[in-house]
DSSP file (Angstrom, degrees, kcal/mol; ACC not computed):
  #  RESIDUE AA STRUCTURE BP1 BP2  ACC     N-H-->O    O-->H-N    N-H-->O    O-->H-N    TCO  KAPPA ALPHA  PHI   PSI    X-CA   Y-CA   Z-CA
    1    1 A X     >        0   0    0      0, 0.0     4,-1.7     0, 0.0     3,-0.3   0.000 360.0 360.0 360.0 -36.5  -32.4  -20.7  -19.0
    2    2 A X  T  4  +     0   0    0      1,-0.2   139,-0.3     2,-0.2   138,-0.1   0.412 360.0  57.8-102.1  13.8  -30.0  -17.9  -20.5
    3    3 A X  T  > S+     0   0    0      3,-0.1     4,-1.0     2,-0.1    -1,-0.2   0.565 105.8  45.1-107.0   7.2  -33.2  -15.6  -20.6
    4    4 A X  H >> S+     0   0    0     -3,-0.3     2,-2.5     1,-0.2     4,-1.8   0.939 111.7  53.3 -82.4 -70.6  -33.9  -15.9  -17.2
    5    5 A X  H 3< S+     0   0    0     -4,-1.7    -1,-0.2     1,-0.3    -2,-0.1   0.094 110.1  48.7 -29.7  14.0  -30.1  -15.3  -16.5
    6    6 A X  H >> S+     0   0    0     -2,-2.5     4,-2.2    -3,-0.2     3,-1.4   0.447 112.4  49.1-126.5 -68.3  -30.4  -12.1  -18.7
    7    7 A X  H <X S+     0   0    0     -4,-1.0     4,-2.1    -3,-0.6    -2,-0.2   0.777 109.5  53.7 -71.0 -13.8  -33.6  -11.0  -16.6
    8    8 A X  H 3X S+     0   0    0     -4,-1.8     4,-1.6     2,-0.1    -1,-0.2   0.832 106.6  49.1 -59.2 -40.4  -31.8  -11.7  -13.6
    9    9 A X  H <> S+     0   0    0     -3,-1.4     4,-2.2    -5,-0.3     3,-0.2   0.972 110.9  47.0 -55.0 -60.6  -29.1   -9.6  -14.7
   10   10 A X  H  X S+     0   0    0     -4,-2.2     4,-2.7     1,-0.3     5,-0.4   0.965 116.6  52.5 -63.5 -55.1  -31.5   -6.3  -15.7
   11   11 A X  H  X S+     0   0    0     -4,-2.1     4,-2.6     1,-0.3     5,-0.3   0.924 114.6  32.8 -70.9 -22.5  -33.1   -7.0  -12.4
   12   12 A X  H  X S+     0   0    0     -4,-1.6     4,-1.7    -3,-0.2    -1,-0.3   0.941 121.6  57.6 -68.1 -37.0  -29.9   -7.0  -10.2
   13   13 A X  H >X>S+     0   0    0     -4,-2.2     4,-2.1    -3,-0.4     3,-1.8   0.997 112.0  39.4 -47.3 -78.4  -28.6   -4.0  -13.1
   14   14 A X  H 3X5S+     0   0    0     -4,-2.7     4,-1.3     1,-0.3    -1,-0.2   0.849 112.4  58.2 -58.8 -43.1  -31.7   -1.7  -12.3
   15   15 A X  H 3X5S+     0   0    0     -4,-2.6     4,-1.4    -5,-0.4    -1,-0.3   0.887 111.6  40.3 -52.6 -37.8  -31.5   -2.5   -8.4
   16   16 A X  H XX5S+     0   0    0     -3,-1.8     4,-1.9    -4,-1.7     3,-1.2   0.973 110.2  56.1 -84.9 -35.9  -28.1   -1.3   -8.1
   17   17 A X  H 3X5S+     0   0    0     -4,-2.1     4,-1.1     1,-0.2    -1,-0.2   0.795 114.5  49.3 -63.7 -15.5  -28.6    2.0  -10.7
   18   18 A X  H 3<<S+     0   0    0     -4,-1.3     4,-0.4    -5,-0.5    -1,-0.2   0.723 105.5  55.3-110.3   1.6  -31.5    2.8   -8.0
   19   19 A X  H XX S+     0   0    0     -4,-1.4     4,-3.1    -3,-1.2     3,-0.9   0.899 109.5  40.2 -71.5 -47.6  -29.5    2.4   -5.3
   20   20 A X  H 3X S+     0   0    0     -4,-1.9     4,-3.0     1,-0.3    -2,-0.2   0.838 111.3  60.1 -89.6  -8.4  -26.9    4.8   -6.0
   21   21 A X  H 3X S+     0   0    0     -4,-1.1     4,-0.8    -5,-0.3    -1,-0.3   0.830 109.8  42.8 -68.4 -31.7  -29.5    7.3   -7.4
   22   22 A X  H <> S+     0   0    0     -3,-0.9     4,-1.9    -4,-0.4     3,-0.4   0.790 113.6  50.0 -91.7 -38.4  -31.1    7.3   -4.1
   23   23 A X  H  X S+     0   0    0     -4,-3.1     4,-0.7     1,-0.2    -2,-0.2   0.986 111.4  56.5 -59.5 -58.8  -27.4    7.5   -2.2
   24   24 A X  H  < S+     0   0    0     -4,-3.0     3,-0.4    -5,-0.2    -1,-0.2   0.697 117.9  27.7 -10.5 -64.0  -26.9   10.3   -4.8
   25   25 A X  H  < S+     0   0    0     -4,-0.8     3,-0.3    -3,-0.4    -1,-0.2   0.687 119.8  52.6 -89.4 -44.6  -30.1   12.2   -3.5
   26   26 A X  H >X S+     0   0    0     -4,-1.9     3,-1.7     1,-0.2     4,-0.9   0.273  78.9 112.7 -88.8  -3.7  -30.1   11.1   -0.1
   27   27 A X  T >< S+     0   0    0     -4,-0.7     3,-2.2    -3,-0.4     4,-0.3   0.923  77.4  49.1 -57.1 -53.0  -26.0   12.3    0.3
   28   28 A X  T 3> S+     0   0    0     -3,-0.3     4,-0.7     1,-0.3    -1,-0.3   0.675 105.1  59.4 -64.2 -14.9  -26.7   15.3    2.9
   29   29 A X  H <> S+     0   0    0     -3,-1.7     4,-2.2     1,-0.2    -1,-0.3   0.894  89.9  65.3 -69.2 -48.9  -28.7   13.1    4.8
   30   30 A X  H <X S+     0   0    0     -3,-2.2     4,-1.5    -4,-0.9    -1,-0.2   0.792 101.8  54.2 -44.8 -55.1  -25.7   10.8    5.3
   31   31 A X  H >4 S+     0   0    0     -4,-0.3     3,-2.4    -3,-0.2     4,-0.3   0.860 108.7  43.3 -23.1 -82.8  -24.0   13.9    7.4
   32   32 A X  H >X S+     0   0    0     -4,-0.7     3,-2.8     1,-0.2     4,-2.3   0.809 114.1  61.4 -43.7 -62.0  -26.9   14.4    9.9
   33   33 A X  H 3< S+     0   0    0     -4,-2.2    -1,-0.2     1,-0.4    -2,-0.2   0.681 111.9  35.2  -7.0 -63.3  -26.7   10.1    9.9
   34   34 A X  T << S+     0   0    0     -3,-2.4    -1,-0.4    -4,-1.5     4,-0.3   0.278 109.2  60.4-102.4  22.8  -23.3   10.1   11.2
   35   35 A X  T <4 S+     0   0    0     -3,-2.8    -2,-0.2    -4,-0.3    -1,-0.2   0.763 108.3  48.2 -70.6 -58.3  -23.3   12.9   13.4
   36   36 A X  S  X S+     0   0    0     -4,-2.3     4,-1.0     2,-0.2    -2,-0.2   0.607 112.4  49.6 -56.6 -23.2  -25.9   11.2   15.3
   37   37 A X  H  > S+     0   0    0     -5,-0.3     4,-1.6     1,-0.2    -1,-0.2   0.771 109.9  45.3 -94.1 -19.0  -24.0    8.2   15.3
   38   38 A X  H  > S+     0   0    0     -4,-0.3     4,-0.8     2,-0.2    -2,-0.2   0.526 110.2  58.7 -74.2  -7.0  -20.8    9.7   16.5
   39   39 A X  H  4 S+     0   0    0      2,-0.2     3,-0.3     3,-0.1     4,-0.3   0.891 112.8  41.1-103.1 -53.6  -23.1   11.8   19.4
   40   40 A X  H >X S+     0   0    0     -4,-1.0     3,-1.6     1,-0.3     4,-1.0   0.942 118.8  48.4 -70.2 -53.1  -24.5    8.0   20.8
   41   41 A X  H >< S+     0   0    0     -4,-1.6     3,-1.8     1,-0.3     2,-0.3   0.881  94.6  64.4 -69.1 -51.1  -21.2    6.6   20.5
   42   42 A X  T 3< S+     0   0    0     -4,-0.8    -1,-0.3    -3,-0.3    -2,-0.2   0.147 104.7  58.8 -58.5   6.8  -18.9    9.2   22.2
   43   43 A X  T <4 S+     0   0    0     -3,-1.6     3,-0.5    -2,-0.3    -1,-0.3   0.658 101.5  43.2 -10.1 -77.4  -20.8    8.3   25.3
   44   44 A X  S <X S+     0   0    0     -3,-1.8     4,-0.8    -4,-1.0     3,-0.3   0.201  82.4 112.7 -86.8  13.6  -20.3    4.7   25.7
   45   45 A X  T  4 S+     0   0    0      1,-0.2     3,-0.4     2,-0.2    -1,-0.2   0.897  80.3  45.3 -80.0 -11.3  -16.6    5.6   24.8
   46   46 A X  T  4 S+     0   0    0     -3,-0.5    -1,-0.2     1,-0.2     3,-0.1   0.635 118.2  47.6 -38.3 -50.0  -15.5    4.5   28.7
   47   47 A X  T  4 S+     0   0    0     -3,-0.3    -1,-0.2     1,-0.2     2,-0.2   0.161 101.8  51.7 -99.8  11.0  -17.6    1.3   28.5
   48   48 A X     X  -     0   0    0     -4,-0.8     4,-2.8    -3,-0.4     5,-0.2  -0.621  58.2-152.8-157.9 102.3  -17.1   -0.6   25.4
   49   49 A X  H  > S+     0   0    0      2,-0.3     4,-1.1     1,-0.2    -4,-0.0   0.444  94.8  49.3 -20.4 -33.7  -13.9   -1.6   24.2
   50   50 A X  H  > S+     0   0    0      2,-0.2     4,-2.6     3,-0.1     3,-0.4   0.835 110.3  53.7 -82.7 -69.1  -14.8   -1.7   20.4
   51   51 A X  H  > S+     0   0    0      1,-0.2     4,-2.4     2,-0.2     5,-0.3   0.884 111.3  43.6 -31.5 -51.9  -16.3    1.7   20.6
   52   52 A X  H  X S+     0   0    0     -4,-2.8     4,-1.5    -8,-0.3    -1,-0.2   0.818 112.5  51.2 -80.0 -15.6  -13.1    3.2   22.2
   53   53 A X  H  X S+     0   0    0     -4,-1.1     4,-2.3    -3,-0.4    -1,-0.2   0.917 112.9  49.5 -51.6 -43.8  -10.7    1.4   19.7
   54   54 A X  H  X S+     0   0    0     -4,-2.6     4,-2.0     1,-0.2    -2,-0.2   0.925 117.0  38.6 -38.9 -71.4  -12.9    2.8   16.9
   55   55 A X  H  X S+     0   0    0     -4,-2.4     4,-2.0    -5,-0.3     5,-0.3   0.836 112.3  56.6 -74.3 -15.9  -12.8    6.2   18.3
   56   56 A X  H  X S+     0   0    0     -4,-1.5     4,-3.2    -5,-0.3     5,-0.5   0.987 116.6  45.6 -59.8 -48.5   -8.8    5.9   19.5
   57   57 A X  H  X S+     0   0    0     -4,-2.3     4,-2.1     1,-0.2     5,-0.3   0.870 105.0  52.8 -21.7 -63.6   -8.4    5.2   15.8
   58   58 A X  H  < S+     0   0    0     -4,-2.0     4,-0.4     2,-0.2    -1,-0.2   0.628 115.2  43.5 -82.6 -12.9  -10.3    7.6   14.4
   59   59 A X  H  <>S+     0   0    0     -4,-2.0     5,-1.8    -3,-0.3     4,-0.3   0.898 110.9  51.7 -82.9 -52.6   -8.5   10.2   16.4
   60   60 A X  H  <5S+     0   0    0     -4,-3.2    -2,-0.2    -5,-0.3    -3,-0.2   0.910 115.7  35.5 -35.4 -72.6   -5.5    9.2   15.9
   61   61 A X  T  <5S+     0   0    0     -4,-2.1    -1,-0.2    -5,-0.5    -3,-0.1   0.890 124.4  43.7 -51.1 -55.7   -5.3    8.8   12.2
   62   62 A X  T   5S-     0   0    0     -4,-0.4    -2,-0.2    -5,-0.3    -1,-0.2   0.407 102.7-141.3 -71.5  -1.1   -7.9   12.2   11.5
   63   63 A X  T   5 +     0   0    0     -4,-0.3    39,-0.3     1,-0.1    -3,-0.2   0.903  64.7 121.2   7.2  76.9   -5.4   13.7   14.3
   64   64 A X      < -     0   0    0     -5,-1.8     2,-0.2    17,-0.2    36,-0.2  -0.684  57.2-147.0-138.0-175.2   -8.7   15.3   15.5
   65   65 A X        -     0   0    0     37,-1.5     7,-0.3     1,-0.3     6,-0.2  -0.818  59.6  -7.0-168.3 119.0  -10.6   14.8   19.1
   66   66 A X  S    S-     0   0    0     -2,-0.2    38,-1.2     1,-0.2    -1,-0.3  -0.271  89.0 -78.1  97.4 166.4  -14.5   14.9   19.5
   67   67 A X  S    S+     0   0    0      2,-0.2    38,-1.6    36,-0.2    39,-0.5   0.702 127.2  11.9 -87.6 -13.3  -16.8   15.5   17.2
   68   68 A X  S    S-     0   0    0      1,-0.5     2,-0.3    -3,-0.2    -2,-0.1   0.323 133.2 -59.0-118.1 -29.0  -16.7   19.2   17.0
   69   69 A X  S >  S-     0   0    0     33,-0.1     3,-1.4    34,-0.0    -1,-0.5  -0.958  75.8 -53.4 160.1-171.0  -13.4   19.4   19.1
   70   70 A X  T 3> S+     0   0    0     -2,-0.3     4,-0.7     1,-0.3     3,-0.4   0.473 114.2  81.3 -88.2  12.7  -12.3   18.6   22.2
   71   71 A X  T >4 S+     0   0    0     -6,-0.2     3,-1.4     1,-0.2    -1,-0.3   0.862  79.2  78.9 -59.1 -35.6  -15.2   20.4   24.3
   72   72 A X  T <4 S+     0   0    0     -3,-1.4     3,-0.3     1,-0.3    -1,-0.2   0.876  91.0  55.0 -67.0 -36.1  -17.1   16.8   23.2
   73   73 A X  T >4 S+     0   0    0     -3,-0.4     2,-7.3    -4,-0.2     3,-1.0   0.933  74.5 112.1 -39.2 -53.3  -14.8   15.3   26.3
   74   74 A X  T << S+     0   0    0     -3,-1.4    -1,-0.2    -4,-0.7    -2,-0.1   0.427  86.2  42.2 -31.2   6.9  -16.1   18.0   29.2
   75   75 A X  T 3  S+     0   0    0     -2,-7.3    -1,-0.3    -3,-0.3    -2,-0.1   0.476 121.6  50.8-113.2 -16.1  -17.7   15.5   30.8
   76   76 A X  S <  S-     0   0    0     -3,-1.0     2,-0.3     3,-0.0    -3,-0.0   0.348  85.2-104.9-105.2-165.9  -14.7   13.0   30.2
   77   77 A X        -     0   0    0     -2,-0.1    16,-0.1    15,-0.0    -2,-0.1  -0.766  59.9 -92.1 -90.0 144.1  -11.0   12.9   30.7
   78   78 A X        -     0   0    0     14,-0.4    14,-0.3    -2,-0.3     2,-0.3  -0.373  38.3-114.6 -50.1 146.2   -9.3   13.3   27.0
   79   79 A X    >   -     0   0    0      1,-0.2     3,-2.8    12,-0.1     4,-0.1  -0.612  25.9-117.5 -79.7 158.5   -8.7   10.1   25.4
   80   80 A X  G >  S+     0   0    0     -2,-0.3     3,-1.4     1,-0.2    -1,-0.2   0.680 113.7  75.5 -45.7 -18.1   -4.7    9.8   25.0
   81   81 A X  G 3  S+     0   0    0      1,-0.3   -17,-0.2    11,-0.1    -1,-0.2   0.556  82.3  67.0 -86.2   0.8   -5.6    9.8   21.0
   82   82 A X  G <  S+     0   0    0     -3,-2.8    18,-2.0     1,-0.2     2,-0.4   0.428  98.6  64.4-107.8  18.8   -6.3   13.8   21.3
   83   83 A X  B <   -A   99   0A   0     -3,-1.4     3,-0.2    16,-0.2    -1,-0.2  -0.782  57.1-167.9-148.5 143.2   -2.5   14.2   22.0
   84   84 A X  S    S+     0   0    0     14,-1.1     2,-0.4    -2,-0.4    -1,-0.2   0.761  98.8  32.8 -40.5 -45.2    0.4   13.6   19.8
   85   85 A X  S    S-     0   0    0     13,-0.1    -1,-0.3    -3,-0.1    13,-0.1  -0.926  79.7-169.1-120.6  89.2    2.6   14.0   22.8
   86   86 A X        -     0   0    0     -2,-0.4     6,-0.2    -3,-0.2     5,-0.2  -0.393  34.3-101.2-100.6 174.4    0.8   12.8   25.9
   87   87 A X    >   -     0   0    0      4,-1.2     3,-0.9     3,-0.1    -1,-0.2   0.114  47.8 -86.9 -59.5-171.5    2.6   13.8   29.4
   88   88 A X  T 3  S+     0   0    0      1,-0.2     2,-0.9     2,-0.1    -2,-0.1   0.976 130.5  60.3 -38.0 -68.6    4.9   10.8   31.3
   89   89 A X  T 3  S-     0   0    0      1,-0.1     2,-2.4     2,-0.0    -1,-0.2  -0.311 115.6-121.8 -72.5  35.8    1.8    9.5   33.1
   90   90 A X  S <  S+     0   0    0     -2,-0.9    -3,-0.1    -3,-0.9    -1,-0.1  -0.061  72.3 130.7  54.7 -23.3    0.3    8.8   29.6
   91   91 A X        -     0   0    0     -2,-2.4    -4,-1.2    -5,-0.2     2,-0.4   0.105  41.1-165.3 -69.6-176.5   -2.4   11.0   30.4
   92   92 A X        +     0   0    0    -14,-0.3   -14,-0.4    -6,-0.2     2,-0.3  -0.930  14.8 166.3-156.7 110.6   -3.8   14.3   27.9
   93   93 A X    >   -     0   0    0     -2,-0.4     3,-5.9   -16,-0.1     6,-0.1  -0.999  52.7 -82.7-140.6 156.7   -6.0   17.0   29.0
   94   94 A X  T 3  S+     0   0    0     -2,-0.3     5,-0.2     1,-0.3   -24,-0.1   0.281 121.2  52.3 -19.9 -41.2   -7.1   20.3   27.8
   95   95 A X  T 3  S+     0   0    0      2,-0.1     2,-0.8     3,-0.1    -1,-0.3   0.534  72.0 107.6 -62.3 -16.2   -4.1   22.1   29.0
   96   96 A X    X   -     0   0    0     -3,-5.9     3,-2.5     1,-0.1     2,-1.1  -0.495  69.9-151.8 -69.5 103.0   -2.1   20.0   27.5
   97   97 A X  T 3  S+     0   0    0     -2,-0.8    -1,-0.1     1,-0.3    -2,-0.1   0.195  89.3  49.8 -90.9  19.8   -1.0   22.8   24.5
   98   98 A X  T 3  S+     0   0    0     -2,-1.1   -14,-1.1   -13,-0.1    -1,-0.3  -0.084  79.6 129.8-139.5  26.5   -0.2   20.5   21.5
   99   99 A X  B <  S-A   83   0A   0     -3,-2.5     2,-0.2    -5,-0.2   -16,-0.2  -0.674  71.6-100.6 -81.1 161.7   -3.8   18.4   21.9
  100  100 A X        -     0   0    0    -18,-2.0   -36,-0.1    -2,-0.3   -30,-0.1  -0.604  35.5-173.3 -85.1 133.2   -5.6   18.2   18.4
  101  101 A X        +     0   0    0     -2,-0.2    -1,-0.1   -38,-0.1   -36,-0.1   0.508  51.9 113.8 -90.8 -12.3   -8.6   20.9   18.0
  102  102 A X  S    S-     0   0    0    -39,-0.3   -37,-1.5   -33,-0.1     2,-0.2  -0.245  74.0-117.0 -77.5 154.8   -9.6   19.5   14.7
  103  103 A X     >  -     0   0    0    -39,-0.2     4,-1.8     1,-0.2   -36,-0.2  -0.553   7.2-144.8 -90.9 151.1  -13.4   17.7   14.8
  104  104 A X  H  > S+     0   0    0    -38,-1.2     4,-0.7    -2,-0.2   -37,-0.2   0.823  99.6  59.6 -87.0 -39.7  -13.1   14.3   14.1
  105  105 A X  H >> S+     0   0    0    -38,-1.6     4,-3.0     2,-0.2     3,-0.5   0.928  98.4  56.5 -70.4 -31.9  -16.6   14.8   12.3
  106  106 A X  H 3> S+     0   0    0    -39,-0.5     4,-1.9     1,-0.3    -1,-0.2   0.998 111.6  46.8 -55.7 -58.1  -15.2   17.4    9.8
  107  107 A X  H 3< S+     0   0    0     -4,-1.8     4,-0.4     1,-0.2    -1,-0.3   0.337 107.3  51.1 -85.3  22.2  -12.7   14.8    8.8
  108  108 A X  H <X S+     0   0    0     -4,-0.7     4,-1.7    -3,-0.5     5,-0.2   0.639 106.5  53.2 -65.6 -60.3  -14.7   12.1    8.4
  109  109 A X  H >X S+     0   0    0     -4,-3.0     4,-2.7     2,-0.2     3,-1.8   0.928 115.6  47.3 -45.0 -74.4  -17.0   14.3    6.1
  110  110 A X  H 3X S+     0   0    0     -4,-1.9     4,-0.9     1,-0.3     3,-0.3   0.747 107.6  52.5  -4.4 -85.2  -13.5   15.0    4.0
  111  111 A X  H 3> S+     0   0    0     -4,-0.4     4,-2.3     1,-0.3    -1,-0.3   0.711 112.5  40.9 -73.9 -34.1  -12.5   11.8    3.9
  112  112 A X  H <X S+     0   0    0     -3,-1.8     4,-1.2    -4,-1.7    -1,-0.3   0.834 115.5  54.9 -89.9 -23.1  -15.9   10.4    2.4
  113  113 A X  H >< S+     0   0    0     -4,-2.7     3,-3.0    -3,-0.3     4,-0.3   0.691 109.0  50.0 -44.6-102.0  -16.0   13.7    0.1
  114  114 A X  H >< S+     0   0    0     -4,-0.9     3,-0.8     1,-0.3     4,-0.2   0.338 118.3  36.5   3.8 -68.9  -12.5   12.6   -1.1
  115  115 A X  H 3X S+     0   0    0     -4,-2.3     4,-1.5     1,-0.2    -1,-0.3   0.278  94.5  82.9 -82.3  12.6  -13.5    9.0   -1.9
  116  116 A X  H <X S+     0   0    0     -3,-3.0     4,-0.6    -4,-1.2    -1,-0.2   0.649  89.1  47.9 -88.6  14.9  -16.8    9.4   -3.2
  117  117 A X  H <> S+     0   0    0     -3,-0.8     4,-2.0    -4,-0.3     5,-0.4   0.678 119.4  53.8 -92.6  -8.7  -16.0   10.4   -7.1
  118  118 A X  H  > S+     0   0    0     -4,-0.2     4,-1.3     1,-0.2     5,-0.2   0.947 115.8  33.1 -79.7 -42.2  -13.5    6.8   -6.4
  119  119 A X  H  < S+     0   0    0     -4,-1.5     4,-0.3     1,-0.2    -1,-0.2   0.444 117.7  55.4-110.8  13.8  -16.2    4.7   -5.2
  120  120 A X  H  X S+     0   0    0     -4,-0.6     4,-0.8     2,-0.1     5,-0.4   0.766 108.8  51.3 -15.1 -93.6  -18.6    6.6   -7.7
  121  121 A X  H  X S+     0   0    0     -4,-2.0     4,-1.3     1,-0.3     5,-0.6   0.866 110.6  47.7 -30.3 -94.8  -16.0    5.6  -10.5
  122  122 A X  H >X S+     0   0    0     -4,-1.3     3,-2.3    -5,-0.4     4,-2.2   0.780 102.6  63.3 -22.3 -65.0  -16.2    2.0   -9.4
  123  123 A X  H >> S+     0   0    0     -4,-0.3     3,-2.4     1,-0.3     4,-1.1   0.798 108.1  43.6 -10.7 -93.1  -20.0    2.0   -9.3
  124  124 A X  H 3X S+     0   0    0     -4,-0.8     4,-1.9     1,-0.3    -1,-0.3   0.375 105.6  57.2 -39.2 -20.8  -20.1    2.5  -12.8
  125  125 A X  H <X S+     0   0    0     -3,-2.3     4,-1.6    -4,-1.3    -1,-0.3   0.723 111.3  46.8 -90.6 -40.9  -17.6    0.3  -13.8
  126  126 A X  H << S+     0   0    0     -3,-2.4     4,-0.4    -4,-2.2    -2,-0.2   0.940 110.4  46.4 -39.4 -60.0  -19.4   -2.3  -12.2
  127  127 A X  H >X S+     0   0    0     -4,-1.1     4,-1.1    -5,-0.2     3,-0.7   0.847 109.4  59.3 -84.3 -33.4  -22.5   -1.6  -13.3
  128  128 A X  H >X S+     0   0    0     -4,-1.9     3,-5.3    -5,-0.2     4,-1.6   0.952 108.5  49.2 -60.9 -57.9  -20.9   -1.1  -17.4
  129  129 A X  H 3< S+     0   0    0     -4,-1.6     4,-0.2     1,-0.3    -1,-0.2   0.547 106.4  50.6 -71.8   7.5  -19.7   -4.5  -17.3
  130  130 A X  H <4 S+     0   0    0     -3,-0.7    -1,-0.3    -4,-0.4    -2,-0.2   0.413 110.7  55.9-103.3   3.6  -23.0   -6.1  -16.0
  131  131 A X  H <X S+     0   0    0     -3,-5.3     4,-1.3    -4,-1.1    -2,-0.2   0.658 104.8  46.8 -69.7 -40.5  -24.2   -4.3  -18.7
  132  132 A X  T >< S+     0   0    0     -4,-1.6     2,-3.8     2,-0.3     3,-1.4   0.423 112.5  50.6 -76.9-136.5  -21.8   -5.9  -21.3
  133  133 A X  T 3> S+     0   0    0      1,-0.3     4,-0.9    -4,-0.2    -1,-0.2   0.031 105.2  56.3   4.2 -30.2  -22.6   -9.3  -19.9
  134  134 A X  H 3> S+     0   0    0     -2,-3.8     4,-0.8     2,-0.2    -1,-0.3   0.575 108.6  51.5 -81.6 -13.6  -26.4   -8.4  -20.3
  135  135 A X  H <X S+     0   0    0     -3,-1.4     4,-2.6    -4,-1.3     5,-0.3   0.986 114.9  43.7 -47.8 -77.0  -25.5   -7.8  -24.1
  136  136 A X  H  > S+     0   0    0      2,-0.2     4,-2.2     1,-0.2    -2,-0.2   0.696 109.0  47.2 -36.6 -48.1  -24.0  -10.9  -24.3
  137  137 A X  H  X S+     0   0    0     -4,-0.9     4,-3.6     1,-0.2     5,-0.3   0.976 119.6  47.3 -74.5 -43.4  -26.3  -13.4  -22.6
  138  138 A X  H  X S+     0   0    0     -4,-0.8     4,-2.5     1,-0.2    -1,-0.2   0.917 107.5  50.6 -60.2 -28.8  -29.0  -11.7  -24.6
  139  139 A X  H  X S+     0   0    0     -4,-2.6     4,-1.3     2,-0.2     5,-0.3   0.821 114.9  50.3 -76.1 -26.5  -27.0  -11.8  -28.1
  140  140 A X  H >X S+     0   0    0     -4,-2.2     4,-3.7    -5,-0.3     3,-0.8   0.946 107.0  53.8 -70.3 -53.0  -26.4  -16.0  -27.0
  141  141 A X  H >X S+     0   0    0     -4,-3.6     4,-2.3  -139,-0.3     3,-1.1   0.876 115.0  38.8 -51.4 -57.6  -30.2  -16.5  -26.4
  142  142 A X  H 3X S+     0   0    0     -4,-2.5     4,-1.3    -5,-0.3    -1,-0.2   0.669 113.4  54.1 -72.4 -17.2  -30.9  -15.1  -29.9
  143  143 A X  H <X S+     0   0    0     -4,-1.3     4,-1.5    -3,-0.8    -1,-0.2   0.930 115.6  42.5 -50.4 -55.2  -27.9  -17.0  -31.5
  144  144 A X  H XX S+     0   0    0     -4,-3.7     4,-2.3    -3,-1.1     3,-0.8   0.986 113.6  49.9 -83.1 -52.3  -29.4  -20.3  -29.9
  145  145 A X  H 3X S+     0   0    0     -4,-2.3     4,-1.0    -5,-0.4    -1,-0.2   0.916 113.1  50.1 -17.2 -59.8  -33.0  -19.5  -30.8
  146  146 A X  H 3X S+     0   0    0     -4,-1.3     4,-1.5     1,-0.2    -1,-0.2   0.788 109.1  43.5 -57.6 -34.8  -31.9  -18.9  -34.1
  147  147 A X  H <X S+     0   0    0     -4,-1.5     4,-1.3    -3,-0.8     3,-0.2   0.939 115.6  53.4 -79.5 -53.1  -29.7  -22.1  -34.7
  148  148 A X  H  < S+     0   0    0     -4,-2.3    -2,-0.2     1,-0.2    -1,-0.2   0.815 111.2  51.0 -52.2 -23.1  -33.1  -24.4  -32.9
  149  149 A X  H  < S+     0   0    0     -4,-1.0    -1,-0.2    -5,-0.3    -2,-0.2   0.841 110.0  43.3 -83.5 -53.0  -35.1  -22.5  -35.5
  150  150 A X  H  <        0   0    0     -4,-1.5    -2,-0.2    -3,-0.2    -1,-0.2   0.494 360.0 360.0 -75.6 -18.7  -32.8  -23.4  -38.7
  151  151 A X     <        0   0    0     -4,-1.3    -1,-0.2    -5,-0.1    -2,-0.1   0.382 360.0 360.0 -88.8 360.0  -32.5  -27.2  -37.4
């Protein structure tokens, strides 16, 4: 029983070392990934209520607008989240000379630079102490072998 719990371990072990090796590899991909999901979504941001919390959010907080800038509206009105100060009548548009230029995708990129050596770190930390625990369970099966052996 505690060397199938051992080989359970190595397999869950080795699943996760080959995930991040492939996130690793696969990182530039991630870009294109969410670019493409930020172009479908800034669409629908008029018609679905999660989507436009998401993106008021994500402006708000990145005090950015659009995905490259606020040109990604021209089709739009500006949301109220691409200015700090919107007029009386809540509303924010282009003229408006303190809306945010910065791309929302550029600080998004940033922000997952920033946290990936953190959630990197963590990986690994994970993965040593399911290492340690595969030490262990294997040093008990050979303990208890040993002891059934002597008996």
């Amino acid at each position: 029983m505690i060397i199938t719990f051992s080989i359970l371990l190595v397999l869950i072990f080795v699943l996760e070392v080959t995930a991040g090796v492939l996130g690793y590899i696969h990182r530039s991909e991630v870009g294109v990934m969410l670019e493409d999901k930020l172009n479908s979504t800034i669409s629908e941001y008029y018609k679905n209520d999660e989507i436009k919390n998401t993106w008021d959010i994500a402006q708000h907080e990145g005090e950015c607008c659009g995905i490259t800038g606020p040109s990604d509206w021209k089709n739009f009105t500006l949301p109220h989240t691409c200015c700090p100060n919107t007029h009386d009548d809540g509303s924010c548009t282009m003229k408006n000379p303190d809306h945010y230029t910065a791309s929302c995708f550029e600080q998004l990129k940033e922000t997952f630079s920033n946290y990936a050596a953190i959630i990197g770190g963590i990986g690994i930390g994970i993965s040593l102490s399911q290492l340690i625990g595969i030490i262990f369970a294997c040093c008990l099966a050979r303990s208890i072998r040993h002891e059934y052996e002597t008996v």
